[in-house]
C-alpha positions in Angstrom: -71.9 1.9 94.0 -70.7 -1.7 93.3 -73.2 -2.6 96.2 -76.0 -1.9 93.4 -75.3 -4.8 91.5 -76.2 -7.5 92.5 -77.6 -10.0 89.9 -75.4 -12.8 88.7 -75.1 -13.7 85.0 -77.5 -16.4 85.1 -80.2 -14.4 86.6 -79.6 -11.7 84.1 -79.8 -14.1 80.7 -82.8 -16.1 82.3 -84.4 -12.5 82.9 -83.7 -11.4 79.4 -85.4 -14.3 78.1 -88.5 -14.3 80.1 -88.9 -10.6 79.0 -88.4 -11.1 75.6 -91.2 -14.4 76.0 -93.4 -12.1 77.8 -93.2 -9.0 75.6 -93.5 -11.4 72.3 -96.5 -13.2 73.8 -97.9 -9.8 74.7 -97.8 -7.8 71.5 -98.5 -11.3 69.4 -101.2 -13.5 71.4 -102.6 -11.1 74.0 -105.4 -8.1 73.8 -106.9 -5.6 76.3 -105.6 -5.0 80.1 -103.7 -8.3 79.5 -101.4 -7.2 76.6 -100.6 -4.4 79.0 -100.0 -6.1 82.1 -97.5 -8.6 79.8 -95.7 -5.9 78.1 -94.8 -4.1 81.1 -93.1 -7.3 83.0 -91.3 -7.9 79.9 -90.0 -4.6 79.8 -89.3 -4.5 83.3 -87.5 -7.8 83.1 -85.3 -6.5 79.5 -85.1 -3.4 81.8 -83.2 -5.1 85.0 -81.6 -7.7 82.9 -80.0 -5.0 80.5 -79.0 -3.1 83.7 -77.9 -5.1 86.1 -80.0 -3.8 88.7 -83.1 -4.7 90.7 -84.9 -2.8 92.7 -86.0 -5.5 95.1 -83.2 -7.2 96.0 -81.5 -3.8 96.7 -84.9 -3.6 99.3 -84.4 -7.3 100.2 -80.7 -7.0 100.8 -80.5 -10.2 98.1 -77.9 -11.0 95.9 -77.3 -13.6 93.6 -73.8 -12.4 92.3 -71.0 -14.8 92.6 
């Protein structure tokens, strides 16, 4: 299970913060397909972050845990 988990902290806050940027810039500056498309990456990213866990690097065999 530990095998999961594989982002570090700093990739964790950094994705937090481009969510939160990408959600507040989608439901404050952006309309149409656009505010879509930006809301969904920032809740993916919150999503990962919050978790710990990202589906690619699980694919990719990547880790950037310490």
């Amino acid at each position: 299970m530990d095998n999961l988990f594989k982002m570090g902290s700093l990739d964790r806050v950094l994705r937090l913060v481009l969510g939160v940027c990408f959600l507040g810039s989608a439901l404050i500056f952006m309309s149409g397909a656009w505010q879509v498309f930006f809301a969904l990456v920032g809740i993916v990213a919150i999503g990962t972050a919050s978790i710990g866990i990202c589906p690619a690097y699980i694919f990719l065999n990547i880790s950037t845990k310490e």
